[in-house]
KEVEXLO-561918 format. One record per residue (C-alpha): residue in three letters; x, y, z. Coordinates in steps of 0.5 Angstrom, whole numbers, plus 500, padded with zeros to 3 digits. Layout:
BEGIN
ALAXYZ...
//
This chain:
BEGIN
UNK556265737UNK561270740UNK564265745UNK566261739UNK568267734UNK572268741UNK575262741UNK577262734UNK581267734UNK584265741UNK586258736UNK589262731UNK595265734UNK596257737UNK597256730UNK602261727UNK607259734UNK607252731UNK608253725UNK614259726UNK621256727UNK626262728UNK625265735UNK624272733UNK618270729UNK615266734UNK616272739UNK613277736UNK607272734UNK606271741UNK606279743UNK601280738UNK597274741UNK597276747UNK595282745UNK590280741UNK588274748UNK588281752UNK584285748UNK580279747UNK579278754UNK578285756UNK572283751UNK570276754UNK570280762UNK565284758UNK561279756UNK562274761UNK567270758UNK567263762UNK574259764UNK575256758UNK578263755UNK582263761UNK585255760UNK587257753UNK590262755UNK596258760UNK597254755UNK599259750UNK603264756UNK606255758UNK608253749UNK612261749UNK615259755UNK617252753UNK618255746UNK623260748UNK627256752UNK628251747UNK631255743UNK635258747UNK637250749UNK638250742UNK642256741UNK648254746UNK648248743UNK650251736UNK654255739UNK658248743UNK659246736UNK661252734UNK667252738UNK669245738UNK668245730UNK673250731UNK679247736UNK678241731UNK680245725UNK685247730UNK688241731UNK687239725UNK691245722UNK697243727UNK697236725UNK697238718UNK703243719UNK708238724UNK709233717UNK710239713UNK716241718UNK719234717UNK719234710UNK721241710UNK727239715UNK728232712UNK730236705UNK734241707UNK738236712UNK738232704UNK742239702UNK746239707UNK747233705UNK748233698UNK753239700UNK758236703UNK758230699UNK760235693UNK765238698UNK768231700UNK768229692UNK772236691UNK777233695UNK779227693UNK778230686UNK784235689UNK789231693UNK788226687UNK790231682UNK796233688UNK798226687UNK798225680UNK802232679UNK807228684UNK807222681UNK809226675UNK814230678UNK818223680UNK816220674UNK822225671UNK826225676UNK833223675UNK833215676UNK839215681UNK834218686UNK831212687UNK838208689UNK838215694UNK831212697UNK833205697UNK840206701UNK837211706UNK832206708UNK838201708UNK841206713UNK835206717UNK835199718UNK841199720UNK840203726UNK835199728UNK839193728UNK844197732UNK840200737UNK834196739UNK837189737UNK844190739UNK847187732UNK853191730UNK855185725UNK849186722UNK848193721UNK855194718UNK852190712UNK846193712UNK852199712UNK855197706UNK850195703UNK848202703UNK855205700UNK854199694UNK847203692UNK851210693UNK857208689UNK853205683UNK850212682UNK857214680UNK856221682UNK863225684UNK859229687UNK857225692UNK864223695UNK862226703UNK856221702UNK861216702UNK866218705UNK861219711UNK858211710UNK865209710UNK866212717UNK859209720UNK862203718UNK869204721UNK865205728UNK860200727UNK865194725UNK870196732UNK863195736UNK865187739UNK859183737UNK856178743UNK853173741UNK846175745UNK842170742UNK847163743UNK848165749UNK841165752UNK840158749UNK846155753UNK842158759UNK836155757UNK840149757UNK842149764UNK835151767UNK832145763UNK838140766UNK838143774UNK833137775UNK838132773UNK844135778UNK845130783UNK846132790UNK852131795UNK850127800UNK854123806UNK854115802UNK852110808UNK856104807UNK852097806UNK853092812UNK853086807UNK859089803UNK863092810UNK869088811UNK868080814UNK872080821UNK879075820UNK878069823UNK883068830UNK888063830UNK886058836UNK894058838UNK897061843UNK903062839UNK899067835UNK897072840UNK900078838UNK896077831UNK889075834UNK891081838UNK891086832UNK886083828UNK882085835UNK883091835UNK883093827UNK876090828UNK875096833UNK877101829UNK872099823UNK867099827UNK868105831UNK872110826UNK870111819UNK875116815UNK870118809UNK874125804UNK868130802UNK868134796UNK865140799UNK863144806UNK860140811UNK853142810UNK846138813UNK843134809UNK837138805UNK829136806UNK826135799UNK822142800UNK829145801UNK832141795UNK826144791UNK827151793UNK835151792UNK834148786UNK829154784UNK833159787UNK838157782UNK833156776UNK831164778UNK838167778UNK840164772UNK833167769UNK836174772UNK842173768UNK837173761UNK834178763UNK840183764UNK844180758UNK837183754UNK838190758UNK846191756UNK847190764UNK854187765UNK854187773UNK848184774UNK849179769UNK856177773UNK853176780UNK847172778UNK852167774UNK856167780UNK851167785UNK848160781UNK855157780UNK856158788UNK850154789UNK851149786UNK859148787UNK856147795UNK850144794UNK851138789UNK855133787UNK863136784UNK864128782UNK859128777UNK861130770UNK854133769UNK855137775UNK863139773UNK860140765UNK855146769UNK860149772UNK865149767UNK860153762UNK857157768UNK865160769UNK865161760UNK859164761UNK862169766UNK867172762UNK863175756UNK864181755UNK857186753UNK859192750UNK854196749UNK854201742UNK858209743UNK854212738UNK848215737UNK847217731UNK850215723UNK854221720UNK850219713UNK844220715UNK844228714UNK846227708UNK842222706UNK836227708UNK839232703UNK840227697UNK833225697UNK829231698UNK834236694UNK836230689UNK844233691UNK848234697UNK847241700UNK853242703UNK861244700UNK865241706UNK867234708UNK863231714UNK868232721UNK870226723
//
């Protein structure tokens, strides 16, 4: 009977360490168990306890054990997820804070945006109200300014025809035009401007006109025509039209005859007499005939280009170079050859005269009656 009370009270406290879930409950029950398997024990030692008792009580020490390590397996475990819980609310943070930069920046950039817009539009606003107050401006201008306009820019279409184009003829009208526009105003006031056009046209209409453009086509003619240029070559005779040798006479009385027929017959055979219109020269290879006549060809091209740069020895010693050459080396009888040479030598005469001013008198008091709407000046422009 005690050893069954004995076991029932060794039973119990098994009982209430299974049913405890929190560690410190389980401990205190276990300490309490131990106490009450010791006192227990000091009782059955008394009495005689068999090995039951002590078999119990190992599997009551081994389940505290275990129960002890699981819940502090258990605890760590918690705490693991309580860390990785919070880096992941971390991360998440971070991930929700980079989409709310964006968007913070992407609406500040459409502010600065929107700025300058409003600036740009503030701009045209203002340079449109600029050019409407201008237009305005004008728009109640005497009519006569835009006649100044139109001959200002007449005078400056005459300097270019002048100075880049080399056409004095053409810049004097231009120049005369300009003084028409000037002379309709009927200004009094406008006399040096006049007076000033009229001493541009002077100068400009003294300027000899070369016809630039004439006579680059005529040299192109003759670039294009030196394939045609026969060569002076030696002419050999044909046996079939040499002269047939006068039959003798079978008498003896004509042996003085028969005699100076022999020997003219000698002569013709022995000694030709042939008149050359040129020098003695070799007779050229075709390679060479092809590099004279490209040789000519070049200078005559040299001739263009120092016509076009205003360049007056250049321009004669390439014509002259070219006429010497084919005077040499071709045929003087042909008439395209002396049609050539006869145009080479025209060519030869022109005069380049290349313009002395540099600058229009009216130009000045043009820039003056277009910005002011009348001349500034009270003294008449030297001459």
């Amino acid at each position: 009977m005690d050893n069954k009370k004995l076991n029932e009270n060794v039973m119990e406290p098994k009982t209430e360490v299974n049913s405890e879930t929190d560690t410190n409950d389980t401990t205190q029950a276990v300490s309490e168990s131990l106490q009450s398997s010791a006192d227990n024990h000091e009782k059955a030692e008394k009495s005689g306890v068999s090995w039951g008792f002590v078999f119990n009580l190992v599997c009551i020490l081994l389940l505290t054990f275990a129960t002890s390590g699981g819940g502090y397996y258990l605890y760590q475990e918690l705490t693991k997820q309580k860390d990785s819980a919070q880096a992941l609310a971390v991360e998440l943070k971070q991930a929700l804070n980079e989409p709310s930069k964006q968007i913070s920046s992407l609406q500040r950039q459409q502010q600065e945006f929107s700025g300058s817009i409003t600036q740009q539009m503030q701009r045209v606003t203002d340079s449109q109200a600029l050019l409407d107050e201008r237009v305005a401006k004008l728009a109640q201008r005497n009519p006569n300014h835009w006649m100044a306009e139109e001959a200002k820019y007449l005078v400056r279409m005459a300097g270019s025809k002048l100075w880049l184009e080399k056409d004095p003829s053409t810049a004097a009208s231009l120049l005369k035009a300009a003084d028409d526009r000037i002379e309709s105003m009927k200004d009094p006031s406008l006399t040096p401007l006049r007076k000033a056009l009229a001493q541009d046209i002077s100068v400009v209409s003294a300027i000899k006109s070369t016809d630039i453009a004439g006579t680059v086509l005529t040299l192109d003619s003759m670039i294009e025509q030196l394939d045609q240029l026969p060569l002076n070559r030696v002419e050999v005779e044909n046996a079939a039209h040499r002269i047939e040798n006068p039959e003798m006479s079978a008498s003896i009385d004509d042996w003085k005859e028969n005699l100076a027929k022999s020997w003219k017959a000698i002569m013709d055979d022995f000694v030709v007499v042939r008149k050359r219109t040129t020098d003695i020269t070799p007779i050229l290879a075709p390679d060479q005939q092809w590099y004279l006549v490209e040789n000519i060809r070049n200078k005559l091209l040299q001739s263009q280009l120092a016509l076009y740069r205003q360049d007056q020895v250049n321009y004669r010693q390439s014509l002259t170079l070219a006429r010497k050459w084919i005077s040499q080396y071709f045929d003087l009888n042909d008439a395209q050859t002396k049609e050539t040479l006869s145009a080479l030598e025209a060519l030869k005469t022109l005069e380049i005269q290349t313009p002395t001013i540099n600058h229009f008198q009216s130009t000045a008091l043009l820039q003056q009656l277009v910005i002011y709407g009348n001349l500034m000046v009270t003294e008449e422009p030297s001459l």
